[in-house]
TIMI-2910 file (N, C-alpha, C, CB; in pm, 1 decimal, decimal comma, always signed):
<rs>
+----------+----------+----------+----------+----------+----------+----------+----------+----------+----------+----------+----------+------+
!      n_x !      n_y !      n_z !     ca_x !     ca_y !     ca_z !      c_x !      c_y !      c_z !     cb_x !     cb_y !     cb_z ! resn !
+----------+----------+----------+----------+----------+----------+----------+----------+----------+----------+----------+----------+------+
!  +3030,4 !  -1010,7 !   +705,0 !  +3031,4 !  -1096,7 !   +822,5 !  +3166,8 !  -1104,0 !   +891,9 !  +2988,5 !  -1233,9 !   +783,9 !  Unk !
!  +3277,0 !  -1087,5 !   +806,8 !  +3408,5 !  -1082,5 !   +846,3 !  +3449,1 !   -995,3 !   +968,4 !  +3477,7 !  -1042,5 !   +737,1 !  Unk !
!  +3390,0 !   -870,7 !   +962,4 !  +3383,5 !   -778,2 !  +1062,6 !  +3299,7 !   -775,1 !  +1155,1 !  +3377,1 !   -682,0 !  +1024,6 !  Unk !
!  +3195,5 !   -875,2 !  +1199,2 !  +3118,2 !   -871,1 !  +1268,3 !  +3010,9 !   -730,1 !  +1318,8 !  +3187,8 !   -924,5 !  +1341,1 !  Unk !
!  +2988,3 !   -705,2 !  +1259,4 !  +2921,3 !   -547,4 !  +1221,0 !  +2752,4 !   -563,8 !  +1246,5 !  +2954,7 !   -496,5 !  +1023,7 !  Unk !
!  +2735,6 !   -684,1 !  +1179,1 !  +2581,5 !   -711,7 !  +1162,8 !  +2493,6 !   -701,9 !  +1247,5 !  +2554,2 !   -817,3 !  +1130,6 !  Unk !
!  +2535,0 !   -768,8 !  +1398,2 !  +2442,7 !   -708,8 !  +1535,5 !  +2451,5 !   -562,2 !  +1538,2 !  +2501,8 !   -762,6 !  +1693,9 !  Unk !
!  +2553,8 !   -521,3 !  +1538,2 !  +2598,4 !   -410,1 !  +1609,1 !  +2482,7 !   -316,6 !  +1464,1 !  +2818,8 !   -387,3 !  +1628,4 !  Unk !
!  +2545,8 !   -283,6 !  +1338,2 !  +2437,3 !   -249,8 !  +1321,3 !  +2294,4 !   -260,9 !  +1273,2 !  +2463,4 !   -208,1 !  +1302,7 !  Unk !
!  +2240,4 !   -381,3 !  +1356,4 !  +2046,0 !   -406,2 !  +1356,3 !  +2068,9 !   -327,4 !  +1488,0 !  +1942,4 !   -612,1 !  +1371,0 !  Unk !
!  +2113,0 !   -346,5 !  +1593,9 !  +2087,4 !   -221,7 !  +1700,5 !  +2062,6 !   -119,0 !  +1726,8 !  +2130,8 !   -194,8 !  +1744,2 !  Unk !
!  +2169,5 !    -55,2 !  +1618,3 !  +2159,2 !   +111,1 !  +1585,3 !  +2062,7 !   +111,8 !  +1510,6 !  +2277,7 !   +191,2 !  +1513,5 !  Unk !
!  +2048,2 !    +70,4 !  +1426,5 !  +1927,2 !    +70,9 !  +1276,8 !  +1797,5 !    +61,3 !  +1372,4 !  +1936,6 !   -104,2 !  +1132,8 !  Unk !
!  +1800,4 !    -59,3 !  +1500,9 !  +1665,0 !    -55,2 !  +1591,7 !  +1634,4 !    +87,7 !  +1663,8 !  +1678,5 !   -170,9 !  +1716,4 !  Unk !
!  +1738,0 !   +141,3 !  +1713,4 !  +1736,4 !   +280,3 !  +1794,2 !  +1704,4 !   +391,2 !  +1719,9 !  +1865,2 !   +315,1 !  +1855,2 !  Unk !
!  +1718,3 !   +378,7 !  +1594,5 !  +1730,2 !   +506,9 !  +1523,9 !  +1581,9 !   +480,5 !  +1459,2 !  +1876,1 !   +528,5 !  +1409,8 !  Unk !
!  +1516,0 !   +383,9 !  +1436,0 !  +1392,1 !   +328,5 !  +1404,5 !  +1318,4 !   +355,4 !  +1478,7 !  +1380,5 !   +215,4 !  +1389,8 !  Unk !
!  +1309,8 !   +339,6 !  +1630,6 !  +1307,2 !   +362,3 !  +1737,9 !  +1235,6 !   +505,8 !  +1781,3 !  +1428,5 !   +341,7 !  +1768,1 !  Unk !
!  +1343,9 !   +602,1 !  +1745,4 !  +1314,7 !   +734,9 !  +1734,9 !  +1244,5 !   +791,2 !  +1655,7 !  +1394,0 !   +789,2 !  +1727,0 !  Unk !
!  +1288,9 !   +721,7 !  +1510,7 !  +1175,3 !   +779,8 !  +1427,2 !  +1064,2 !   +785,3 !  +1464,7 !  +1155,4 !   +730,9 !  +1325,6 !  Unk !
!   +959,2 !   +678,1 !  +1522,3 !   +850,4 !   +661,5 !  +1511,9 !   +805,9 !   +692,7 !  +1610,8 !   +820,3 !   +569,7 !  +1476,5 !  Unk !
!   +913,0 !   +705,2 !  +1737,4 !   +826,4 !   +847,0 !  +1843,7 !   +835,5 !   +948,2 !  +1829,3 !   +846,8 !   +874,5 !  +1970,4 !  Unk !
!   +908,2 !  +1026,1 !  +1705,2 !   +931,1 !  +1144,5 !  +1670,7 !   +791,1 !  +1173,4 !  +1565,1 !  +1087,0 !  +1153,9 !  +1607,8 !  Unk !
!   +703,8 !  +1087,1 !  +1529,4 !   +599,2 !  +1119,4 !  +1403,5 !   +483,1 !   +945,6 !  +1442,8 !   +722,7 !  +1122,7 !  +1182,9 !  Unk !
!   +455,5 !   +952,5 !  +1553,8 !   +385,4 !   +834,8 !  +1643,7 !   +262,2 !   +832,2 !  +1566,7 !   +358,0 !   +865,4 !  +1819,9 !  Unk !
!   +195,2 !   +916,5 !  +1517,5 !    +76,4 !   +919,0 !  +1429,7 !   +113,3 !   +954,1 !  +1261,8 !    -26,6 !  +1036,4 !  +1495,5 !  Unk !
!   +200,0 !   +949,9 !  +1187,9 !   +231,9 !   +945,5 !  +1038,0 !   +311,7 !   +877,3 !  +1000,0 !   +265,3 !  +1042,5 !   +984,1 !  Unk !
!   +314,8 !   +764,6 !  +1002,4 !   +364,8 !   +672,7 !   +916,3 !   +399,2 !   +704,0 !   +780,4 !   +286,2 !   +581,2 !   +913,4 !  Unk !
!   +376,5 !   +767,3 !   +685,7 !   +426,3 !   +818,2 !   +561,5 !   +547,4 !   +889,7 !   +585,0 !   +330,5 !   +902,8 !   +493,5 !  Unk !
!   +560,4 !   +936,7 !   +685,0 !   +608,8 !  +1069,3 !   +737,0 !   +810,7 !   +940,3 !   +764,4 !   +466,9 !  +1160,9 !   +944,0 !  Unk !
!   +740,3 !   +886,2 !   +863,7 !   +823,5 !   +774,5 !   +944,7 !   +893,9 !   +690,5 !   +851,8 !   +732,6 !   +678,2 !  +1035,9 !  Unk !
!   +857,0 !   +660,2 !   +762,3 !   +907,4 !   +616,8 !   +600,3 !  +1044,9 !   +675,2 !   +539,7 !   +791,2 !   +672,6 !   +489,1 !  Unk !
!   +924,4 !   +827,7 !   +525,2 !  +1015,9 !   +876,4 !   +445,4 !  +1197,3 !   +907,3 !   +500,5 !   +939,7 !  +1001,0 !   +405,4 !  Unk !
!  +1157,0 !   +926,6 !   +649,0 !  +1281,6 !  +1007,0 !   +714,1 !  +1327,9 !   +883,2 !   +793,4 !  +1243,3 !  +1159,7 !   +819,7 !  Unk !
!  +1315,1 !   +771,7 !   +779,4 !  +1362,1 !   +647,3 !   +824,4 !  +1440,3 !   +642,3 !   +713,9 !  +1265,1 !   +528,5 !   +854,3 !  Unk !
!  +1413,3 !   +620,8 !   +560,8 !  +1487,5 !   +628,9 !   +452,3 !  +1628,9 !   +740,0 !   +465,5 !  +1382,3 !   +668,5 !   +342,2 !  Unk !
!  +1609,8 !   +813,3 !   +515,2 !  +1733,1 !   +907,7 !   +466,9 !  +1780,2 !   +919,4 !   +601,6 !  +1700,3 !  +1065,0 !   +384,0 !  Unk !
!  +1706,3 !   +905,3 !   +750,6 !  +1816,5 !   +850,0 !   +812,8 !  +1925,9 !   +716,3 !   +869,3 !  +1789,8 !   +887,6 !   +868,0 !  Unk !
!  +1845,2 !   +599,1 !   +771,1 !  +1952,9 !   +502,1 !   +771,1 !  +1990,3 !   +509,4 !   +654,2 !  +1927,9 !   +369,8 !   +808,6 !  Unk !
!  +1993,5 !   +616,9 !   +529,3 !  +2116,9 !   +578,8 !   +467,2 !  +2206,8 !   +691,8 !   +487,0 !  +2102,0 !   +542,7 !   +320,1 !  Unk !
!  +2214,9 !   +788,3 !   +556,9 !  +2308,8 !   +890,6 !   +655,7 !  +2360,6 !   +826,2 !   +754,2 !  +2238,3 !  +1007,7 !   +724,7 !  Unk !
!  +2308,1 !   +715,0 !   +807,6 !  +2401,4 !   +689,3 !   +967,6 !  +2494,4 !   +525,8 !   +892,8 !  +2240,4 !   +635,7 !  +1174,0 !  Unk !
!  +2421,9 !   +506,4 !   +721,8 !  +2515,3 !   +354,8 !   +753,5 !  +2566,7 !   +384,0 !   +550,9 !  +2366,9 !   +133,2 !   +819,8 !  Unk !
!  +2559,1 !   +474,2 !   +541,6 !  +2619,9 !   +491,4 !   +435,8 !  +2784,9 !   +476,7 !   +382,5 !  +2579,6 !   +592,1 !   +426,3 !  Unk !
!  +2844,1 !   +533,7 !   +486,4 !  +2989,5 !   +529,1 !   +449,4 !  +3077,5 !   +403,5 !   +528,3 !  +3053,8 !   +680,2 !   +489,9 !  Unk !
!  +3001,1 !   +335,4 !   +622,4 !  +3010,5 !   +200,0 !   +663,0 !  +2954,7 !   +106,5 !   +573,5 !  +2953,1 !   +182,0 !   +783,7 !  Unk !
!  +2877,2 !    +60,9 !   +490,7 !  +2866,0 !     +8,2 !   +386,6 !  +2961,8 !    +13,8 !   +266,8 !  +2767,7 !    +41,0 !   +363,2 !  Unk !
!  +3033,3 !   +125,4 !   +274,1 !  +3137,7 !   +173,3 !   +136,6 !  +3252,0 !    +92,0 !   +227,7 !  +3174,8 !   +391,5 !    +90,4 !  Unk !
!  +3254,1 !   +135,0 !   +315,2 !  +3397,8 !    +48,9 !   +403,2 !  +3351,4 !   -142,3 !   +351,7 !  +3380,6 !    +84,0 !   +664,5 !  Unk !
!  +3288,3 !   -142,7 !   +431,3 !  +3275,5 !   -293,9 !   +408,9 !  +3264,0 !   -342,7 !   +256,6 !  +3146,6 !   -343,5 !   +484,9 !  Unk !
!  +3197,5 !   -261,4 !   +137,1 !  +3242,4 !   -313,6 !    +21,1 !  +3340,9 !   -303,5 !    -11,9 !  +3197,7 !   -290,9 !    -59,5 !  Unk !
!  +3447,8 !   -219,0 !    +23,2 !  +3597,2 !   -190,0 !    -28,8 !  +3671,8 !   -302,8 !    +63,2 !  +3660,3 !     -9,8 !     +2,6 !  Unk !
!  +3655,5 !   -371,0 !   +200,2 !  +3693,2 !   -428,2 !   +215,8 !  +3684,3 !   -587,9 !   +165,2 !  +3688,0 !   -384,7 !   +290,1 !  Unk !
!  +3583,5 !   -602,9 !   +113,9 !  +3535,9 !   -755,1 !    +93,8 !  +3610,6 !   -744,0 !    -62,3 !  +3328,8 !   -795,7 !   +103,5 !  Unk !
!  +3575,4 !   -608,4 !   -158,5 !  +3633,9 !   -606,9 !   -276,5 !  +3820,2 !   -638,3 !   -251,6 !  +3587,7 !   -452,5 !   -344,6 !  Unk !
!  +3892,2 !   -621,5 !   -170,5 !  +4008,4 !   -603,5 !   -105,5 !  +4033,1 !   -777,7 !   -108,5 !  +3995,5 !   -510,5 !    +53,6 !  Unk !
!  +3913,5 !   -798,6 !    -18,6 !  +3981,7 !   -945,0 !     -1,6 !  +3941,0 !  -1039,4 !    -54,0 !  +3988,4 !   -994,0 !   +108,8 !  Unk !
!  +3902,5 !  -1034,1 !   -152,6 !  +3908,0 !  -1098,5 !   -287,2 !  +4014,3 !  -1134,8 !   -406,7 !  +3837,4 !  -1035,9 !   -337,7 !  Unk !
!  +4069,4 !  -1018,7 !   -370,4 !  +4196,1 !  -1008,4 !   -469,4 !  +4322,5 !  -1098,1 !   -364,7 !  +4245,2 !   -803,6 !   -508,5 !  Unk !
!  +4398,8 !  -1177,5 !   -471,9 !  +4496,2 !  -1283,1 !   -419,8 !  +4577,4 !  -1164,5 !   -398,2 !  +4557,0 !  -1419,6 !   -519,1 !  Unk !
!  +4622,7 !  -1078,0 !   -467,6 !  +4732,0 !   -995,0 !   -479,6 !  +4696,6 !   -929,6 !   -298,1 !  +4720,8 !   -870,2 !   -643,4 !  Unk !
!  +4569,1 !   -808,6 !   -342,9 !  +4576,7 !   -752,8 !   -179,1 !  +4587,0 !   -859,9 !    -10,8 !  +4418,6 !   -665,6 !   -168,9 !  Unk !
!  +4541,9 !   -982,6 !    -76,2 !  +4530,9 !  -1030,7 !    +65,3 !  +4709,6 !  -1077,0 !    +70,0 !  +4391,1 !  -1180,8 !    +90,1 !  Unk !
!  +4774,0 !  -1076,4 !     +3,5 !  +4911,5 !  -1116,8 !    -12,3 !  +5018,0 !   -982,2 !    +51,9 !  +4934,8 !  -1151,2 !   -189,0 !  Unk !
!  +4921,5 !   -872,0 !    +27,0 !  +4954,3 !   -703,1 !   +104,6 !  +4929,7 !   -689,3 !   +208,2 !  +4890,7 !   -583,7 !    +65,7 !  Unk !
!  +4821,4 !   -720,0 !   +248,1 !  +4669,3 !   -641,9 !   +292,1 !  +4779,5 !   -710,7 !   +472,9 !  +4423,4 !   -748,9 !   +208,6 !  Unk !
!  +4742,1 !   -895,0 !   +456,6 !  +4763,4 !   -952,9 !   +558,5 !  +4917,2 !   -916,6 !   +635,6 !  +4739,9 !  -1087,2 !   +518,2 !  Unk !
!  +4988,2 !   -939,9 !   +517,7 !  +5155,7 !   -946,2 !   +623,7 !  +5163,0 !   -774,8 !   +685,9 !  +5355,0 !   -986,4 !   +482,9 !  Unk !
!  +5068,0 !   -684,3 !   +609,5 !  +5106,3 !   -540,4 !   +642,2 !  +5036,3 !   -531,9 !   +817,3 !  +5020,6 !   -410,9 !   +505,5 !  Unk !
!  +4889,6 !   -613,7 !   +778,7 !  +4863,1 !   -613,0 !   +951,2 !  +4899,7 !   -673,0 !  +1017,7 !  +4767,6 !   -627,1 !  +1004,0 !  Unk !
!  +4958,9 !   -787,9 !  +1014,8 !  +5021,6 !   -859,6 !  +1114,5 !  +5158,7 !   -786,1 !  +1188,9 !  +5057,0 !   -992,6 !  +1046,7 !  Unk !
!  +5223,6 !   -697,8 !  +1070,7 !  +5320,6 !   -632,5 !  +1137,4 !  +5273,1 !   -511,7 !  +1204,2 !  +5422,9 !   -604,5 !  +1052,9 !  Unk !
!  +5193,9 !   -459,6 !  +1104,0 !  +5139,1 !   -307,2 !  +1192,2 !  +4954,7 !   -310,9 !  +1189,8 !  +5207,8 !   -123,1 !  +1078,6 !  Unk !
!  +4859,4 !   -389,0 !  +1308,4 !  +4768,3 !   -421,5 !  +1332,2 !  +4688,3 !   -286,2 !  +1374,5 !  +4786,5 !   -524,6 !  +1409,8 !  Unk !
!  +4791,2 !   -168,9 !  +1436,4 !  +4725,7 !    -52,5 !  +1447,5 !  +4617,7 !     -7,9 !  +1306,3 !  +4845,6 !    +50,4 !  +1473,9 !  Unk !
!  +4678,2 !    -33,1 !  +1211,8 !  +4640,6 !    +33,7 !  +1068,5 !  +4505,9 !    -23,3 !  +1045,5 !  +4748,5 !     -5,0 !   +934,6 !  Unk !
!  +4438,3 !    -80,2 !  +1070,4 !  +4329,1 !   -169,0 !  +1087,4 !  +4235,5 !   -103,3 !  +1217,7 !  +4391,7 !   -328,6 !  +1116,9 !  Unk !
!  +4291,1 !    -34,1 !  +1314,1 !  +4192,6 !    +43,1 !  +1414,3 !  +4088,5 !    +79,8 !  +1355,2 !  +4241,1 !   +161,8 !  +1477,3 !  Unk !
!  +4104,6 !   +191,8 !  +1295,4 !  +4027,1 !   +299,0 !  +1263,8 !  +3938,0 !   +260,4 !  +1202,6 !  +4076,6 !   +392,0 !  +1205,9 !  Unk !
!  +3953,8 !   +172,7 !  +1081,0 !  +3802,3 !   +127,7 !   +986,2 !  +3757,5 !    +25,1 !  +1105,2 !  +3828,4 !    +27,7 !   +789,2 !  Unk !
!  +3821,0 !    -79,1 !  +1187,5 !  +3734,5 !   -157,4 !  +1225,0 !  +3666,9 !    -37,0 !  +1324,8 !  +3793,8 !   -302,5 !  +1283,8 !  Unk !
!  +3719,3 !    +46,6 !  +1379,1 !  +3669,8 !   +143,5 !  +1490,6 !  +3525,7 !   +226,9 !  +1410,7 !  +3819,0 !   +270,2 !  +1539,8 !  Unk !
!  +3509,7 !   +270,3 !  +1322,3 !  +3440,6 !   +358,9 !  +1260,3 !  +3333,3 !   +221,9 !  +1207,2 !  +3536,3 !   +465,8 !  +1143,3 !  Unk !
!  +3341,5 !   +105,9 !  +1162,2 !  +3239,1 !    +37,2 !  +1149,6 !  +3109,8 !    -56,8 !  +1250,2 !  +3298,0 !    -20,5 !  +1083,6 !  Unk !
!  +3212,4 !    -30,6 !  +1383,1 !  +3131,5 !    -98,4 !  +1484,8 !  +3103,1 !    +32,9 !  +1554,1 !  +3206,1 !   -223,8 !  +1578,2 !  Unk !
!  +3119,9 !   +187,2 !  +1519,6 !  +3105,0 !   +276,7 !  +1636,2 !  +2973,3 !   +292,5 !  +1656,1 !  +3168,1 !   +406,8 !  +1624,3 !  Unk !
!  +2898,3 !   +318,4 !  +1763,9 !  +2774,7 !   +355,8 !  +1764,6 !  +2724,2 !   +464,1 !  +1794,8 !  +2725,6 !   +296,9 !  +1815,6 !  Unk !
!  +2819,2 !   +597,0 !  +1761,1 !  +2804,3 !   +676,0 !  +1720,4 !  +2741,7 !   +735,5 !  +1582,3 !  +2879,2 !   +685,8 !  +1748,2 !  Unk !
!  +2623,5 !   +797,7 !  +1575,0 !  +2602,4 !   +845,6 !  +1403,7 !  +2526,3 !   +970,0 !  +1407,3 !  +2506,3 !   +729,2 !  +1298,4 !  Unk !
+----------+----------+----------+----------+----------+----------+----------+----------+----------+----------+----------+----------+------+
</rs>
């Protein structure tokens, strides 16, 4: 929730759902199966982000790192927040 991710991806997860089922409009077994392996291909390594981050900020020690390092250099923080809200997949 920290990252606000959660709309952003039920959207994609809706679009890509979306497609599935005009891509196979009459097989539902079909729509299942390849709904399965394409939301865990488009949200797989965004899920690993967000557990490494929540595991991160849990620890007294990293948030004692984690924080003063972004406050000075906030760039360093782009990229994962960039790659978890992209809606690209």
């Amino acid at each position: 929730p920290f990252t606000g991710e959660g709309m952003s991806w039920a959207i994609q997860s809706g679009i890509l759902a979306a497609d599935t089922i005009a891509n196979h409009p009459a097989d539902w077994l079909t729509v299942g199966e390849e709904w399965r392996q394409i939301y865990a291909s488009a949200f797989r390594l965004r899920k690993f982000i967000c557990r490494a981050m929540t595991t991160a900020l849990r620890s007294s020690f990293a948030r004692r790192v984690i924080g003063p390092t972004l406050a000075t250099w906030p760039g360093l923080a782009r990229p994962l927040v960039r790659r978890l809200s992209s809606s690209s997949m």
